[in-house]
C-alpha positions in Angstrom: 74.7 217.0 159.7 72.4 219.3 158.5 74.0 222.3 156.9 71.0 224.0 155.1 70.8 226.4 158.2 73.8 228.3 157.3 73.2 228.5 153.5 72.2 232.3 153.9 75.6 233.2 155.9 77.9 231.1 153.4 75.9 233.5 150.6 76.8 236.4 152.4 80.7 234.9 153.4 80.5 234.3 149.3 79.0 237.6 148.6 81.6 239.6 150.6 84.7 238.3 149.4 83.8 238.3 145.6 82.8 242.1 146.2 86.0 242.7 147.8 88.1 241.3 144.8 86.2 242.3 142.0 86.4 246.0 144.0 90.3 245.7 144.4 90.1 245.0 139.9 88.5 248.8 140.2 90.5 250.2 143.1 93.6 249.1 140.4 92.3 250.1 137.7 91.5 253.8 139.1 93.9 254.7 142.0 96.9 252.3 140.6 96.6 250.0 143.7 98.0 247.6 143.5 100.5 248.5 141.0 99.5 246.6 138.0 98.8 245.9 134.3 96.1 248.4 134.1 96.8 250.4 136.7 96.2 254.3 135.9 93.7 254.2 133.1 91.6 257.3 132.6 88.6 257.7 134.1 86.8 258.4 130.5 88.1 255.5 129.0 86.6 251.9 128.6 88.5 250.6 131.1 88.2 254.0 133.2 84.1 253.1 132.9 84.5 249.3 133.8 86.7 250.4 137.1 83.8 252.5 138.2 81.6 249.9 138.0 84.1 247.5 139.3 84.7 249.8 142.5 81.6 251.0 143.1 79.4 247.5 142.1 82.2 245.9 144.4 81.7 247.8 147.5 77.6 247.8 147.5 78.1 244.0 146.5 80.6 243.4 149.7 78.3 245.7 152.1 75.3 243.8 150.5 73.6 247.5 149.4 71.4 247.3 146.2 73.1 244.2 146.0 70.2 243.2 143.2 71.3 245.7 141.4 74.7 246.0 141.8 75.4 242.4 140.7 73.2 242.4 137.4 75.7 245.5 136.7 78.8 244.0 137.4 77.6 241.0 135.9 77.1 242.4 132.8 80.4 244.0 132.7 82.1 240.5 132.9 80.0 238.8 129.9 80.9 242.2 127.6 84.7 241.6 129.5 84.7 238.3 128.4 83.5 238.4 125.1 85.0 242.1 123.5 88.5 240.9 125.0 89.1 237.3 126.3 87.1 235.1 123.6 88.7 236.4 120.9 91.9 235.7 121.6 91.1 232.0 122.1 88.1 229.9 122.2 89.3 228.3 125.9 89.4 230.1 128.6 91.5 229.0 130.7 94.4 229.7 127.5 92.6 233.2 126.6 92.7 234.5 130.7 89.1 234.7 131.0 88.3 232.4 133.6 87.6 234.8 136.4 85.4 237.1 134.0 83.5 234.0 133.7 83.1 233.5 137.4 82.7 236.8 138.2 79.8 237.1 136.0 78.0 233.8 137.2 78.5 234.4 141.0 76.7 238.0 140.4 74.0 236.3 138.0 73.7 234.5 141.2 73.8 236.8 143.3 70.7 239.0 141.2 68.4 235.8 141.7 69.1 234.8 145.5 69.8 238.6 146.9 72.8 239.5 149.7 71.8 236.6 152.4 71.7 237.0 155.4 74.8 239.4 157.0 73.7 242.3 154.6 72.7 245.9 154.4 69.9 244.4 152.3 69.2 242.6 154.8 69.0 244.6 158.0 66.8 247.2 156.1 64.7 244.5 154.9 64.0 243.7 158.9 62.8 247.3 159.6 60.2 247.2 157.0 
């Protein structure tokens, strides 16, 4: 079974929903939902800056707009993330809760080299060219 052929949709499938997550972190973050540990911060805070990007990187990353640059952003925010507040509370992540920070930031390094895929914004804009 060759499943090569679908690589470009599983990118996108992987694209959206790690937008859509990583958007809920800013939607928290910024308009308190879902209720939450940081729920409510100020907008000209640090963590009022990393919801921005968090909301706004994760809806152009799910709709696959700028998506280039939108994940080298968001990227970005997860290796400062990880390393101004998870690594120094322990040297392993998965005891200093910054396992998803880690993730997050590979998927959009990922995500800078391959582009959206195929179901994108990018994508269809890309077609008309």
């Amino acid at each position: 079974m060759n499943l090569d052929r679908y690589q470009p949709y599983a990118l996108s499938l992987l694209r959206i929903v790690a937008g859509l997550i990583f958007m809920e972190h800013g939607t928290q973050k910024l308009l308190s939902f879902p209720a939450g540990e940081h729920a409510g911060v100020a907008l000209m805070s640090l963590f009022g800056a990393a919801g921005a990007i968090e909301l706004v990187g994760g809806l152009l990353i799910a709709l696959g707009l700028f998506t280039r640059l939108a994940a080298f952003v968001c990227s970005g925010e997860m290796a400062v993330a990880y390393w101004m507040a998870h690594a120094p509370q322990n040297p392993f992540p998965v005891n200093n809760g910054g396992d998803a920070a880690i993730l997050y930031c590979f998927v959009f390094l990922l995500l800078v080299f391959t582009g959206a895929g195929a179901s994108s914004i990018d994508a269809a804009r890309k077609g008309r060219s």
